[in-house]
C-alpha positions in Angstrom: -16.2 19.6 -19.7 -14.2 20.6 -16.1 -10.7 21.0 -16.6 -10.0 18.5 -14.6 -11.9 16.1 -16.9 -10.0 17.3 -19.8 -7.0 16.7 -18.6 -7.7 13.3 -17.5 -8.6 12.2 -20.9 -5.7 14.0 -22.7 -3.5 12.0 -20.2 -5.5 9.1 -20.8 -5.4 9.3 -24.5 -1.7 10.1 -24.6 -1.2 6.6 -22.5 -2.8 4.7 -25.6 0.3 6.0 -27.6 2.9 3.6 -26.5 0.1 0.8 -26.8 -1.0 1.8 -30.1 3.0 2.2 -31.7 4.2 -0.5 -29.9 1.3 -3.4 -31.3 2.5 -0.9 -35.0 6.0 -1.4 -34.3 5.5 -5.6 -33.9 2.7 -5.1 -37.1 5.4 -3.4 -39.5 8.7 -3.9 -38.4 8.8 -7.2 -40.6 12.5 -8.0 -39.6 12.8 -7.5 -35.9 9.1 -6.7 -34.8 9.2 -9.3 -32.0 11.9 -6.9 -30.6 8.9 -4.3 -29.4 7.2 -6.9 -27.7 8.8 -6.7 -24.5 8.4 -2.8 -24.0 4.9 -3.1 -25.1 4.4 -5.6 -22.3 6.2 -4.0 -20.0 4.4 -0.5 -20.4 1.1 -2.9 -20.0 2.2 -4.0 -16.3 3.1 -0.7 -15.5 -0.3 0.8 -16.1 -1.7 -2.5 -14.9 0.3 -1.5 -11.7 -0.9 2.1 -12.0 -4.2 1.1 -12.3 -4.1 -1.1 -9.3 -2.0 1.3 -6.9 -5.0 4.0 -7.3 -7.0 1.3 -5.9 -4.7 0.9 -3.3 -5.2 5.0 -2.5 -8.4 4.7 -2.9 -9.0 2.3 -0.3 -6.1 3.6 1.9 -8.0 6.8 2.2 -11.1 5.4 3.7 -11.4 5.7 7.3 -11.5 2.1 8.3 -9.6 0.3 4.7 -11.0 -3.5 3.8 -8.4 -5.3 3.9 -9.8 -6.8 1.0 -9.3 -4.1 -1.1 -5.6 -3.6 0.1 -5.4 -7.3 -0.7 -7.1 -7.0 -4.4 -5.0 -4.6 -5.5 -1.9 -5.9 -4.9 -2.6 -9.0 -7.2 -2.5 -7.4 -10.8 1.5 -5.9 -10.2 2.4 -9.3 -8.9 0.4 -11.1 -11.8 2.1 -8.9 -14.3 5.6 -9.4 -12.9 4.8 -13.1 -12.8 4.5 -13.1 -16.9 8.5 -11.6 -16.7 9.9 -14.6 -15.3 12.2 -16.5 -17.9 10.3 -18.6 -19.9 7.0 -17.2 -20.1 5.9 -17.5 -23.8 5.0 -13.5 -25.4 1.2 -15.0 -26.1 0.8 -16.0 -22.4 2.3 -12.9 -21.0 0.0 -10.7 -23.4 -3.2 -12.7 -22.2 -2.2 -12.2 -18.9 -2.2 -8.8 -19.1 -5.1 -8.0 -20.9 -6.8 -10.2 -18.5 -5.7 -8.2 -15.7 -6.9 -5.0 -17.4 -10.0 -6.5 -17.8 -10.3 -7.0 -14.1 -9.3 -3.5 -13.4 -12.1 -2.1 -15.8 -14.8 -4.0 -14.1 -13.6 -2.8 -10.7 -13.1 0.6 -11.6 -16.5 1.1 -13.1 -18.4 -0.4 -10.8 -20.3 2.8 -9.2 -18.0 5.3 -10.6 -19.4 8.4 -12.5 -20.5 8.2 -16.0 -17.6 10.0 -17.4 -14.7 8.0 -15.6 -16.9 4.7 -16.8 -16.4 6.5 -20.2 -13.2 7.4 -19.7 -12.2 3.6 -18.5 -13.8 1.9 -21.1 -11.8 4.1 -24.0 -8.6 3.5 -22.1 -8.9 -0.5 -21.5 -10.3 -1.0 -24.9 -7.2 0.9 -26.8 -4.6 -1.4 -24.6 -6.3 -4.9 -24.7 -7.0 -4.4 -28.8 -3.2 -3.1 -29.3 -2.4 -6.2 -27.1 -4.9 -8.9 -28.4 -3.3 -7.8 -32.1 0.3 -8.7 -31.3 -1.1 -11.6 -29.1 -3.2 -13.3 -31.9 0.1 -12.6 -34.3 1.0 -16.4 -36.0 
């Protein structure tokens, strides 16, 4: 493996930390666990933004952008910020965002290499299961 492939999945796997201790934190902190709820969400829309401004770069960097692209990738920040608003129950909010990281995996892999495919799939798959688990919590 390129070092440049290496480093993008030890980045990548050190971005499902907060995911994984945050979903641990709500799990076992039986007094307060609701607490962790909001940073785990909020580190979901930033890589949800993340994921969407590389699209944004991507497409910037064409020689004549679709505007459809520029358009596309501004939705998931805005749809994450949305689930912020006052009010927003944590189970909406959670859904939201794993839905929005669905979307990103499906557009990201779509004709990419077999390793960032890889890569993708690991990421998106740590985040939406540390998600789903405090989402399905009772």
């Amino acid at each position: 493996m390129d070092r440049t492939r290496l480093t993008a999945w030890a980045l990548t796997l050190a971005g499902l930390i907060p995911f994984v201790a945050g979903a641990a934190a709500v799990w076992f902190d039986r007094e307060g666990g609701s607490r962790w709820i909001e940073p785990l969400a909020a580190y979901a829309a930033i890589i949800l933004s993340f994921l969407a401004g590389t699209r944004w770069g991507k497409g910037m960097a064409e020689r004549d952008p679709r505007p459809a692209t520029l358009i596309l990738s501004n939705l998931p920040p805005v749809a994450a910020w949305l689930t912020f608003l006052p009010g927003v129950p944590d189970r909406l909010q959670l859904l939201v965002l794993i839905g929005g990281l669905l979307a990103m995996l499906y557009w990201d892999v779509r004709g990419s290499g077999d390793w960032y495919a890889r890569l993708r799939w690991v990421a998106t798959t740590g985040a939406v299961l540390s998600l789903g688990a405090v989402a399905l919590l009772p």
